[in-house]
HTML snippet that shows the backbone in 3Dmol.js (N, CA, C, O; Angstrom):
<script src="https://3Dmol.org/build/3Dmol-min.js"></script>
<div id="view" style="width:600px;height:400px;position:relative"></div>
<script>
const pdb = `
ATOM      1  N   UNK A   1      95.982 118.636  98.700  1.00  0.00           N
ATOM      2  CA  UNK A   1      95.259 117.415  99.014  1.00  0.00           C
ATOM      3  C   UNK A   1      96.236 116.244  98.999  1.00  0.00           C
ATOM      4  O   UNK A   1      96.978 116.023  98.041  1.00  0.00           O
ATOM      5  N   UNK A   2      96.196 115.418 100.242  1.00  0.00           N
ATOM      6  CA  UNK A   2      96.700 114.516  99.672  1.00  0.00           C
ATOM      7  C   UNK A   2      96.398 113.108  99.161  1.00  0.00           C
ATOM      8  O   UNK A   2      95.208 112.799  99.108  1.00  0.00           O
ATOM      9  N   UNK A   3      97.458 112.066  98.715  1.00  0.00           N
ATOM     10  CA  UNK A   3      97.276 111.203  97.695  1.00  0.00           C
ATOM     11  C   UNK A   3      97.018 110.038  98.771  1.00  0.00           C
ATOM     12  O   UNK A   3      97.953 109.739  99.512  1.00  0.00           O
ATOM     13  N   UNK A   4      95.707 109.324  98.896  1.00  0.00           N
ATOM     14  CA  UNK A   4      95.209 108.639  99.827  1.00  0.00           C
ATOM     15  C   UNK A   4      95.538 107.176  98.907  1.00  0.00           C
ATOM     16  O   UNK A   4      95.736 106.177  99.600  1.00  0.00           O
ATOM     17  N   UNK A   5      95.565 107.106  98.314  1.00  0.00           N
ATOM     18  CA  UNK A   5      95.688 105.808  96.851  1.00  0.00           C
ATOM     19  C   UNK A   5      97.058 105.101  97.219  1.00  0.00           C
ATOM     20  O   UNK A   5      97.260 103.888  97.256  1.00  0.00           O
ATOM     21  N   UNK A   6      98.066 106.249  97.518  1.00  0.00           N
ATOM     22  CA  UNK A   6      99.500 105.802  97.608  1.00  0.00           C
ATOM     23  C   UNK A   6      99.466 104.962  98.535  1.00  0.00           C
ATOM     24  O   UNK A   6      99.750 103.805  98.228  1.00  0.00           O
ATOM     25  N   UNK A   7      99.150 105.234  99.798  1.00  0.00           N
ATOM     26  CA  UNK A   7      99.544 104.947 101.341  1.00  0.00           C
ATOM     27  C   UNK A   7      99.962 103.774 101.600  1.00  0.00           C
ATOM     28  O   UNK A   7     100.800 103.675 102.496  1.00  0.00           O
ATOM     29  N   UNK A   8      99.484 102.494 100.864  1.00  0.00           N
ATOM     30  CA  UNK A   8      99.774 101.153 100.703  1.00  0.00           C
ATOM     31  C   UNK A   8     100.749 100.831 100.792  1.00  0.00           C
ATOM     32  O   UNK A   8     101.304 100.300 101.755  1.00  0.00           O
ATOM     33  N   UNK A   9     101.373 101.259  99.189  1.00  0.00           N
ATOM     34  CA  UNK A   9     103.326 101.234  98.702  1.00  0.00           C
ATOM     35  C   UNK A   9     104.380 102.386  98.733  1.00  0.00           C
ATOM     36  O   UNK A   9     105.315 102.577  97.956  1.00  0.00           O
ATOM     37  N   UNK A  10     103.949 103.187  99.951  1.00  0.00           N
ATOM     38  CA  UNK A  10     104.596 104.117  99.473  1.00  0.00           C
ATOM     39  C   UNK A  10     105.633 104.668 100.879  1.00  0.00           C
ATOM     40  O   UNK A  10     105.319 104.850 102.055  1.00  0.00           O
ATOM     41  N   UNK A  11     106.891 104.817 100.207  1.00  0.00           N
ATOM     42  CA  UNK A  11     108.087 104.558 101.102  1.00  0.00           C
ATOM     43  C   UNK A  11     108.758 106.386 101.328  1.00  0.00           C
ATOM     44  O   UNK A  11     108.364 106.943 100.303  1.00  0.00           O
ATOM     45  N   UNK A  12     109.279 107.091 101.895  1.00  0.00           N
ATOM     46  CA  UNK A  12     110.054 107.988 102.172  1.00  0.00           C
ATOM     47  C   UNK A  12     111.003 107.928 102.666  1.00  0.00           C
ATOM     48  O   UNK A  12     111.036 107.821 103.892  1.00  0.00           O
ATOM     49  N   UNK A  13     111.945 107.963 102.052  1.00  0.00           N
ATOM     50  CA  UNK A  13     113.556 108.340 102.240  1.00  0.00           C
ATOM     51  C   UNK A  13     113.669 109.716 102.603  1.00  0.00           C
ATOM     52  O   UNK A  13     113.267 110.653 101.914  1.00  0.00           O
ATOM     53  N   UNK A  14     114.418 109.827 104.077  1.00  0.00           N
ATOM     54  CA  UNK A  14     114.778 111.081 104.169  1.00  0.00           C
ATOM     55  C   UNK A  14     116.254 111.391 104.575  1.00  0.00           C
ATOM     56  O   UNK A  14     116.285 111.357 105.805  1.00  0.00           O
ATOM     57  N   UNK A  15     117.007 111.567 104.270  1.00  0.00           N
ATOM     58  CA  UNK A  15     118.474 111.805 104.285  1.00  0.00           C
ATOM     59  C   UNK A  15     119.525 112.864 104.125  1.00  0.00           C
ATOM     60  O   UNK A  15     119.126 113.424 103.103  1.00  0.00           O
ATOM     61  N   UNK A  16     120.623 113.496 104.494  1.00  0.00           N
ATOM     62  CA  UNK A  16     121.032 114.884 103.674  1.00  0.00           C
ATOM     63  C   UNK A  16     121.971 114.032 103.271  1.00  0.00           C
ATOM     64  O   UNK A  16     122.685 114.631 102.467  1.00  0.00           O
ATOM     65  N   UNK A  17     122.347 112.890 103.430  1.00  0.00           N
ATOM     66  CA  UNK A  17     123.537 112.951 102.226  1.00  0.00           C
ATOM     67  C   UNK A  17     122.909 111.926 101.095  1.00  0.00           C
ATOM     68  O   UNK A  17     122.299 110.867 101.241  1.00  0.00           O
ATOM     69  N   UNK A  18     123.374 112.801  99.671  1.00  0.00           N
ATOM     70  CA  UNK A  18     122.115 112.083  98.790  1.00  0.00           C
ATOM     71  C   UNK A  18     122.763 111.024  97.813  1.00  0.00           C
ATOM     72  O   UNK A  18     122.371 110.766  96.674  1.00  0.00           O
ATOM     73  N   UNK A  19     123.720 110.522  98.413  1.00  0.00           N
ATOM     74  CA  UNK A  19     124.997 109.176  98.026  1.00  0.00           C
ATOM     75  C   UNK A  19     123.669 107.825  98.903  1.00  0.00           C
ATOM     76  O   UNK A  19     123.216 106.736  98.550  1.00  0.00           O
ATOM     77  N   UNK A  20     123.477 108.797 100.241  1.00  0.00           N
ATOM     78  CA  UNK A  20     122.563 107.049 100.778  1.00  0.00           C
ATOM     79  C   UNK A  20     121.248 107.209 100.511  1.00  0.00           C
ATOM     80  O   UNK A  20     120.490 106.244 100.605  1.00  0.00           O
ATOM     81  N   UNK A  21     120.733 108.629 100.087  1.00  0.00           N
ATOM     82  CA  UNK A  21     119.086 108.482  99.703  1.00  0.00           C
ATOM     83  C   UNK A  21     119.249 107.486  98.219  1.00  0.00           C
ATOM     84  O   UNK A  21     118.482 106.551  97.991  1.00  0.00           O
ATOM     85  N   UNK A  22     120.227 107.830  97.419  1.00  0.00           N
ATOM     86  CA  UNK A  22     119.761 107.186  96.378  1.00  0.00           C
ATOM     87  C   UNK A  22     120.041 105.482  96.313  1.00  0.00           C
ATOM     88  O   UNK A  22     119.511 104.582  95.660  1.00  0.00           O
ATOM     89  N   UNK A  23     120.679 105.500  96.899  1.00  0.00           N
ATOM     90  CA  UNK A  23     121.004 103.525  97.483  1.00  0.00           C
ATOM     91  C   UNK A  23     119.890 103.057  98.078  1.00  0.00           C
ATOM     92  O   UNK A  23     119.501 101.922  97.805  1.00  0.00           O
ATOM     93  N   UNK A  24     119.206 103.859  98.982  1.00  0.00           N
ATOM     94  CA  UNK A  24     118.201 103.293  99.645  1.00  0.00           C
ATOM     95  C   UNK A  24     117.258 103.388  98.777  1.00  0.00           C
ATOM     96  O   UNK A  24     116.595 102.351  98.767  1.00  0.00           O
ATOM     97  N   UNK A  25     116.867 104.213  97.991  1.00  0.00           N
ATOM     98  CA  UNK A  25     115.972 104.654  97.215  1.00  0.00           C
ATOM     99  C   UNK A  25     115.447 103.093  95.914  1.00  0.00           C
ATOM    100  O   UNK A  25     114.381 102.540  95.643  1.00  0.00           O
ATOM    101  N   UNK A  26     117.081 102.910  95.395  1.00  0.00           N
ATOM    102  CA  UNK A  26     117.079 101.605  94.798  1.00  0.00           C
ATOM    103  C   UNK A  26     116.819 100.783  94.835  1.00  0.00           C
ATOM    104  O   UNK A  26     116.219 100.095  94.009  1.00  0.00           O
ATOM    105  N   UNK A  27     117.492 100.394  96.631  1.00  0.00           N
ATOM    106  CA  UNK A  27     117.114  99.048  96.908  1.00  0.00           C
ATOM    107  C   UNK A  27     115.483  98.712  97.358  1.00  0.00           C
ATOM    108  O   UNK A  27     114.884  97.642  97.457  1.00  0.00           O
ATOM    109  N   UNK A  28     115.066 100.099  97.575  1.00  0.00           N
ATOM    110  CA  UNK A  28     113.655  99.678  97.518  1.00  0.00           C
ATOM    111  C   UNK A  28     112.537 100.183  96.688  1.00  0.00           C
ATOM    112  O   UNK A  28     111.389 100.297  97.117  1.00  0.00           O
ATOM    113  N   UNK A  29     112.822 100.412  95.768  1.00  0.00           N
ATOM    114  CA  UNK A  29     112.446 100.372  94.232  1.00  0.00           C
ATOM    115  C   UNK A  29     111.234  99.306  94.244  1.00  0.00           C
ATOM    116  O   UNK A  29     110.090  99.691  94.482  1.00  0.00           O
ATOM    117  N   UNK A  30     111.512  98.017  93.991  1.00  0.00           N
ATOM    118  CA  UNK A  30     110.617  96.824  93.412  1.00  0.00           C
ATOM    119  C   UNK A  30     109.427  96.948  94.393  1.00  0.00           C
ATOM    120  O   UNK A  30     109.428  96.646  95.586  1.00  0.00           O
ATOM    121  N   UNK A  31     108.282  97.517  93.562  1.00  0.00           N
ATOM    122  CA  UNK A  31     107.055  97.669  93.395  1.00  0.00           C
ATOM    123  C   UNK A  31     106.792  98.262  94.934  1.00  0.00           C
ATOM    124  O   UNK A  31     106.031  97.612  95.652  1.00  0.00           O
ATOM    125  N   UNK A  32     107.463  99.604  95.511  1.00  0.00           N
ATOM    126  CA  UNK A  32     107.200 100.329  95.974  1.00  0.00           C
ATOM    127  C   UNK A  32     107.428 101.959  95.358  1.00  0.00           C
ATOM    128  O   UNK A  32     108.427 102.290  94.720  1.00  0.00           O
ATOM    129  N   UNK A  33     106.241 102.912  95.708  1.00  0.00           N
ATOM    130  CA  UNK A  33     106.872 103.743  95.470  1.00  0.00           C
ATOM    131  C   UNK A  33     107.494 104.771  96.479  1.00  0.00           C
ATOM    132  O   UNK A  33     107.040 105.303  97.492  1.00  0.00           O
ATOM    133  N   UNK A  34     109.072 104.881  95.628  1.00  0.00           N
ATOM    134  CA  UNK A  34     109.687 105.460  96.673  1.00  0.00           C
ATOM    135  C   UNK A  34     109.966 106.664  96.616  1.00  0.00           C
ATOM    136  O   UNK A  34     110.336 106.990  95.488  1.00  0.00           O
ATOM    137  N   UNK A  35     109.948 107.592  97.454  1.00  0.00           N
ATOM    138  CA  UNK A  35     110.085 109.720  97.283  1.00  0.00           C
ATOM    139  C   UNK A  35     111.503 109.672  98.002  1.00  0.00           C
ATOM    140  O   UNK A  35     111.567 108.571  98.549  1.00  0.00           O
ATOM    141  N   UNK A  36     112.361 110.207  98.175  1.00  0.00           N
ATOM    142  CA  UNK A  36     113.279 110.683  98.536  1.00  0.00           C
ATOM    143  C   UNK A  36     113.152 112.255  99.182  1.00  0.00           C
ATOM    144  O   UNK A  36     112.266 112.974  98.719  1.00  0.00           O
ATOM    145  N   UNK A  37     114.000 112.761 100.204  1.00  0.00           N
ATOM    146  CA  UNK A  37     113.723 114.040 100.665  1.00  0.00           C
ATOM    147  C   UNK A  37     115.417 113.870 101.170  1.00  0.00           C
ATOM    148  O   UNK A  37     116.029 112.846 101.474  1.00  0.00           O
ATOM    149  N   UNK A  38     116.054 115.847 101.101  1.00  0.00           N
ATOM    150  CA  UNK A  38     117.265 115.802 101.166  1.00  0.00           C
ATOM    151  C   UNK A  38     117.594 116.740 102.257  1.00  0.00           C
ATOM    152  O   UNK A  38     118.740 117.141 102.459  1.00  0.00           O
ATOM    153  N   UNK A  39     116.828 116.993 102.776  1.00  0.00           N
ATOM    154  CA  UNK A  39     116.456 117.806 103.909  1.00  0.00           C
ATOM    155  C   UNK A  39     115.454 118.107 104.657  1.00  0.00           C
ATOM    156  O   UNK A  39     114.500 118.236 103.889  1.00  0.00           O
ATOM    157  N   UNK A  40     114.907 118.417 106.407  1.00  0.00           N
ATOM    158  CA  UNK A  40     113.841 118.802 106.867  1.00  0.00           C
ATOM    159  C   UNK A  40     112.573 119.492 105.663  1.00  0.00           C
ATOM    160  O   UNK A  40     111.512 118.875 105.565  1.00  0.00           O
ATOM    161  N   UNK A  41     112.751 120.534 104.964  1.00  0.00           N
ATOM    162  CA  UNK A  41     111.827 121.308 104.664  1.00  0.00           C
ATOM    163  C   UNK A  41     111.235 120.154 103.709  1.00  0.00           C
ATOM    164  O   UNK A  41     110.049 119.871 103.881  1.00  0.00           O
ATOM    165  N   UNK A  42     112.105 119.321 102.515  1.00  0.00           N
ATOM    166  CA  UNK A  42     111.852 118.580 101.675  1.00  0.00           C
ATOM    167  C   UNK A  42     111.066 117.490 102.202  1.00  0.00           C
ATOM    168  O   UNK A  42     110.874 116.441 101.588  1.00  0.00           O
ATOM    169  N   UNK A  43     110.801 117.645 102.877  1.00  0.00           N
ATOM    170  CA  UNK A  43     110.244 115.845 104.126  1.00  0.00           C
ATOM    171  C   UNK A  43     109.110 116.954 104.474  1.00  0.00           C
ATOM    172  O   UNK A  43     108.087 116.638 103.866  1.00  0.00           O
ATOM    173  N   UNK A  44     108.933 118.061 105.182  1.00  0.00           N
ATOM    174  CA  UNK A  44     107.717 118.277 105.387  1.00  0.00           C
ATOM    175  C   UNK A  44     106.444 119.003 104.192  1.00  0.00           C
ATOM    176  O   UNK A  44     105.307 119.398 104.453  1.00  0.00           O
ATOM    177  N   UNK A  45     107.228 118.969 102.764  1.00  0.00           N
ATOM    178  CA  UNK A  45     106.398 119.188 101.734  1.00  0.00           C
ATOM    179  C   UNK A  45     106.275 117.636 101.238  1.00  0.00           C
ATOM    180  O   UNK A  45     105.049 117.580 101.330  1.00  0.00           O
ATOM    181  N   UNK A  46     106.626 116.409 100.806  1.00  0.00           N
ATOM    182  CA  UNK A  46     106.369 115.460 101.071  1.00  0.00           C
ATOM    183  C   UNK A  46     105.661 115.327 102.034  1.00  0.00           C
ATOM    184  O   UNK A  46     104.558 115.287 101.490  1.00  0.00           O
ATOM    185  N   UNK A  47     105.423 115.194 103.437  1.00  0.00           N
ATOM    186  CA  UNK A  47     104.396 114.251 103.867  1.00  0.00           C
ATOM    187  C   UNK A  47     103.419 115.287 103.953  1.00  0.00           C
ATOM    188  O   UNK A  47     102.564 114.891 104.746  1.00  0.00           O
ATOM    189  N   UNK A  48     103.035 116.784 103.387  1.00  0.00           N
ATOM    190  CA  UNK A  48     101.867 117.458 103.412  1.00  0.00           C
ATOM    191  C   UNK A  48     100.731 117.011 101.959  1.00  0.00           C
ATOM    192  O   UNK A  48      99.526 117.209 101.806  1.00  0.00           O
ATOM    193  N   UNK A  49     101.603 116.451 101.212  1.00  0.00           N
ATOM    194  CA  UNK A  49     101.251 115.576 100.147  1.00  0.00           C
ATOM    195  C   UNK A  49     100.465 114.327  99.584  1.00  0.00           C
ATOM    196  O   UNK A  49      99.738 114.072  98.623  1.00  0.00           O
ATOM    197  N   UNK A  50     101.131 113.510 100.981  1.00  0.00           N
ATOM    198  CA  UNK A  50     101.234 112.322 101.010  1.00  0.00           C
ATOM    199  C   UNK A  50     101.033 111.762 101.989  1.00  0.00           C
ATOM    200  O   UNK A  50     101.239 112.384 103.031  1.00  0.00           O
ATOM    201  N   UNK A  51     100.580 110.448 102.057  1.00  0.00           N
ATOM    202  CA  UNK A  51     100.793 109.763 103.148  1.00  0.00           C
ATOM    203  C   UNK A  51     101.566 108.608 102.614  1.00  0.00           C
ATOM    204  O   UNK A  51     101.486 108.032 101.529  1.00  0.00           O
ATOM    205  N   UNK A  52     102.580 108.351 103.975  1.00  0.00           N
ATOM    206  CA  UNK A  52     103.539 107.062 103.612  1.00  0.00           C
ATOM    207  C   UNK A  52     103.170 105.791 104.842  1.00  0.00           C
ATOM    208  O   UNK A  52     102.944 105.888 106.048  1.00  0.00           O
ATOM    209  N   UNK A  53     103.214 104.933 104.174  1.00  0.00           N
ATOM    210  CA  UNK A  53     103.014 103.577 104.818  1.00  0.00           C
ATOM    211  C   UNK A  53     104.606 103.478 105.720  1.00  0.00           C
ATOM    212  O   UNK A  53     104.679 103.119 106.895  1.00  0.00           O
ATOM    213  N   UNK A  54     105.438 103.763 105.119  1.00  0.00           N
ATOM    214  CA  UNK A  54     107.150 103.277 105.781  1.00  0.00           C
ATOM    215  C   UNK A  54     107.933 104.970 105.672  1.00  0.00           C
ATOM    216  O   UNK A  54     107.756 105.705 104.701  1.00  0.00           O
ATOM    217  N   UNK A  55     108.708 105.302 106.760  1.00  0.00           N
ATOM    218  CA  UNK A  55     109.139 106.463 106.323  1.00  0.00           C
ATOM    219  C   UNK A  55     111.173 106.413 106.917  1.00  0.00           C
ATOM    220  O   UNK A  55     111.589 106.320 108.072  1.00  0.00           O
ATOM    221  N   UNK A  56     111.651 106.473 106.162  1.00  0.00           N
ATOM    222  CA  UNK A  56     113.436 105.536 106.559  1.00  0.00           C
ATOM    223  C   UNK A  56     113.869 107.393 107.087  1.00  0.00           C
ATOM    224  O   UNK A  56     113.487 108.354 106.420  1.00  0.00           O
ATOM    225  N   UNK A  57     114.524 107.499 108.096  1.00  0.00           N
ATOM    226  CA  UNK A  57     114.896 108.677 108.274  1.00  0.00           C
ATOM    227  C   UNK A  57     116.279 108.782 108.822  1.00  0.00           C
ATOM    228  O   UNK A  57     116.704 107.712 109.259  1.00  0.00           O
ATOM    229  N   UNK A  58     117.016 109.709 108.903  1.00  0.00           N
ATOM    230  CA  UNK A  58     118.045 110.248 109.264  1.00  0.00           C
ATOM    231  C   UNK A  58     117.546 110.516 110.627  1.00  0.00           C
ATOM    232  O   UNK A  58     116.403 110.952 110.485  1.00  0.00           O
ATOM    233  N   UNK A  59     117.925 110.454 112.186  1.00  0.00           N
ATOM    234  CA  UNK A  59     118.133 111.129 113.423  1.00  0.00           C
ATOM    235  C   UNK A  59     119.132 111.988 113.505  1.00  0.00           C
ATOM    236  O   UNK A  59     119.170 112.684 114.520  1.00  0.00           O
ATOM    237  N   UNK A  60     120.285 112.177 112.377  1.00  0.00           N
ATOM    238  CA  UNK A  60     121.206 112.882 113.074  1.00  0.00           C
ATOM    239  C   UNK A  60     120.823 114.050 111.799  1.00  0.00           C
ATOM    240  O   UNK A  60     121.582 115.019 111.767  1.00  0.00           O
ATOM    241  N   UNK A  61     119.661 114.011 110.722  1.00  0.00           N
ATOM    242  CA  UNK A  61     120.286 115.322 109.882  1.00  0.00           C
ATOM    243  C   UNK A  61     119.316 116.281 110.688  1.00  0.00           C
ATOM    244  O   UNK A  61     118.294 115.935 111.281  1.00  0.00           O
ATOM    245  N   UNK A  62     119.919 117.742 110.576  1.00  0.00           N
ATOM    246  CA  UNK A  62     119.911 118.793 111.258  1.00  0.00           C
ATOM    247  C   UNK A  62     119.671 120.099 110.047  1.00  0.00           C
ATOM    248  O   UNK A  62     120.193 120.383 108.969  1.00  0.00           O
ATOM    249  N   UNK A  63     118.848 120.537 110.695  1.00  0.00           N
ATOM    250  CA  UNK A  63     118.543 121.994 109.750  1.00  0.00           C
ATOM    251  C   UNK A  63     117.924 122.612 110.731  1.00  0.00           C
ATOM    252  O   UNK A  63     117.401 122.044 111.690  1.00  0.00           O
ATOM    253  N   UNK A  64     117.966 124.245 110.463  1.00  0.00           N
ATOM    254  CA  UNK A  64     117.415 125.370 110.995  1.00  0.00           C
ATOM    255  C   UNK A  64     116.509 125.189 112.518  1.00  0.00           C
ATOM    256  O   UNK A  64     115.366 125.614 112.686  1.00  0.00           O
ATOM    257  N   UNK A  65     117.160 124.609 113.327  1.00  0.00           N
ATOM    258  CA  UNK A  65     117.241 124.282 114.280  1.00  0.00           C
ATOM    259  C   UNK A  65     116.093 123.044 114.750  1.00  0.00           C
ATOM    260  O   UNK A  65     115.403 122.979 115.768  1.00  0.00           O
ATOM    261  N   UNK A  66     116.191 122.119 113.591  1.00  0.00           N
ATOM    262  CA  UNK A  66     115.311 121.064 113.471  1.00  0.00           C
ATOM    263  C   UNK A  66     115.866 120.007 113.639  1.00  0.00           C
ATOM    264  O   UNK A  66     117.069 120.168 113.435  1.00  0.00           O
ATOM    265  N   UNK A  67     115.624 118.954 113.918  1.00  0.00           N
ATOM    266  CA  UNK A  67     116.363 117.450 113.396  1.00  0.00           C
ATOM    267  C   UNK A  67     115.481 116.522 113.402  1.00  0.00           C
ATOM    268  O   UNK A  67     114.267 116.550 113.601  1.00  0.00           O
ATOM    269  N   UNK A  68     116.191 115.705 113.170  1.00  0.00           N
ATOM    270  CA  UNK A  68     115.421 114.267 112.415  1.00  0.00           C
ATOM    271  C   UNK A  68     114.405 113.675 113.531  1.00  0.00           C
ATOM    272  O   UNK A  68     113.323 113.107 113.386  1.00  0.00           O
ATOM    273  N   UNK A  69     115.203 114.038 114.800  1.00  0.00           N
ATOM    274  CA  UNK A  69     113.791 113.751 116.160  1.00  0.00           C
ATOM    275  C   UNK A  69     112.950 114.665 115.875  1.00  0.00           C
ATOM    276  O   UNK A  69     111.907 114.035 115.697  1.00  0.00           O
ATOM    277  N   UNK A  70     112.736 115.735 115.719  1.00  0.00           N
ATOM    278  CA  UNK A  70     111.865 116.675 116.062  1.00  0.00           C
ATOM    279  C   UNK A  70     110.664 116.210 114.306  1.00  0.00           C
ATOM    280  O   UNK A  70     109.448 116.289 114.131  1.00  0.00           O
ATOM    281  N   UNK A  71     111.512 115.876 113.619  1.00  0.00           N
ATOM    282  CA  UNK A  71     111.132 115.522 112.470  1.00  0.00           C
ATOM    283  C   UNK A  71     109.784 114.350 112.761  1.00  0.00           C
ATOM    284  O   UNK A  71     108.553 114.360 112.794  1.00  0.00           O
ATOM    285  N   UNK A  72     110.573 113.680 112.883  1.00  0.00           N
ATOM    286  CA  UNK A  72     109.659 112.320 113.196  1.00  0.00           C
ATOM    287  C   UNK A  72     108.526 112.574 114.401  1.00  0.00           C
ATOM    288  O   UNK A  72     107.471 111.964 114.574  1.00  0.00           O
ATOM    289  N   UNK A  73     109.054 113.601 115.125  1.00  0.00           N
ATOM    290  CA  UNK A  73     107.049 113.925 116.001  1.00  0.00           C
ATOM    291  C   UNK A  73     106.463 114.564 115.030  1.00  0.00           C
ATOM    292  O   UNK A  73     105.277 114.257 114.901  1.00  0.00           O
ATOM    293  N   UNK A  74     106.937 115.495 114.155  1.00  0.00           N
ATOM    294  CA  UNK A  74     105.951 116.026 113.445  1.00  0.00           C
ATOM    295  C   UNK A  74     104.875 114.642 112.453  1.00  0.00           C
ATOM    296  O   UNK A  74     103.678 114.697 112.173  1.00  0.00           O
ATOM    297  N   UNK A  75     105.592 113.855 112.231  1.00  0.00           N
ATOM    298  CA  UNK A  75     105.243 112.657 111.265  1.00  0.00           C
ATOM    299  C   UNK A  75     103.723 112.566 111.524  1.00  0.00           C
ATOM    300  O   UNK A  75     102.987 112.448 110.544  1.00  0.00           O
ATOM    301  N   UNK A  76     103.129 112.616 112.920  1.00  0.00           N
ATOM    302  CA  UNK A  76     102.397 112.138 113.274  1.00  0.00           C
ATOM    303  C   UNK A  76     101.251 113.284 112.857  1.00  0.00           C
ATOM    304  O   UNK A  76     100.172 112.711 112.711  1.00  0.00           O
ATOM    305  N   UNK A  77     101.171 114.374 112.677  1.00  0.00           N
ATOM    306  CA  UNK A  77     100.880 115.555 112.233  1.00  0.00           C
ATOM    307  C   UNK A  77     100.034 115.651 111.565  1.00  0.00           C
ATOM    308  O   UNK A  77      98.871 116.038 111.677  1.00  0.00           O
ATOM    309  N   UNK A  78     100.969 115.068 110.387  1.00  0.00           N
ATOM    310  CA  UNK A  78     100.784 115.420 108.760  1.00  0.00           C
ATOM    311  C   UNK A  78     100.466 113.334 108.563  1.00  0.00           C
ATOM    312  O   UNK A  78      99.801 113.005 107.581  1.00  0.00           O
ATOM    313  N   UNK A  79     100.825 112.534 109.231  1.00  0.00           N
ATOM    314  CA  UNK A  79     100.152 111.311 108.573  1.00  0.00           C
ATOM    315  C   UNK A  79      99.517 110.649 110.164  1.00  0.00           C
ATOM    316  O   UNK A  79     100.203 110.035 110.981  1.00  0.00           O
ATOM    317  N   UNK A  80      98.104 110.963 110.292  1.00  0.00           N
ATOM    318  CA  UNK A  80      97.823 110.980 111.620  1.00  0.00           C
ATOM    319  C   UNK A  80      96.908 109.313 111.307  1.00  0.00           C
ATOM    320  O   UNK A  80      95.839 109.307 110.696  1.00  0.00           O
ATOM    321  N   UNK A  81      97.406 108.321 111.717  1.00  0.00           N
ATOM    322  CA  UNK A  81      96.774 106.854 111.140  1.00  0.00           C
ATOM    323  C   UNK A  81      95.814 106.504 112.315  1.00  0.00           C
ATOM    324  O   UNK A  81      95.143 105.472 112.277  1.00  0.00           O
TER     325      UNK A  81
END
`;
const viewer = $3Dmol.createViewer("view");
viewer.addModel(pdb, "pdb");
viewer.setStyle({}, {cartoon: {color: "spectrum"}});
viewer.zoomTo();
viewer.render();
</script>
């Protein structure tokens, strides 16, 4: 089920290198909440979860013949507004 309460403040970082998830993660800290994801699979158990108001993504990270485009159509999927 997911968390309908969040959707307001709630931010997703998705990134593979986890030097800029956690910078980004920081800087947007103040009174959002923010999830981090370090790869495709980690981003689509997050947003089966959740719904995010803002979602910061990588276009170039790449997994199992996925990427951050193919990523972001799914977005619409799993947080259908």
């Amino acid at each position: 089920m997911k968390e309908n309460k969040a959707f307001e403040d709630s931010i997703l970082v998705v990134d593979d290198n986890i030097e800029i998830t956690r910078a980004r993660s920081l800087l947007l800290g103040g009174g959002f909440n923010v999830h981090t994801a370090n790869s495709i699979a980690e981003a689509k158990k997050e947003l089966r979860h959740r719904e995010y108001s803002v979602i910061i993504l990588d276009f170039d990270l790449e997994e199992d013949r996925e990427d951050g485009v193919t990523l972001s159509n799914l977005v619409k999927q799993y947080n259908p507004f």
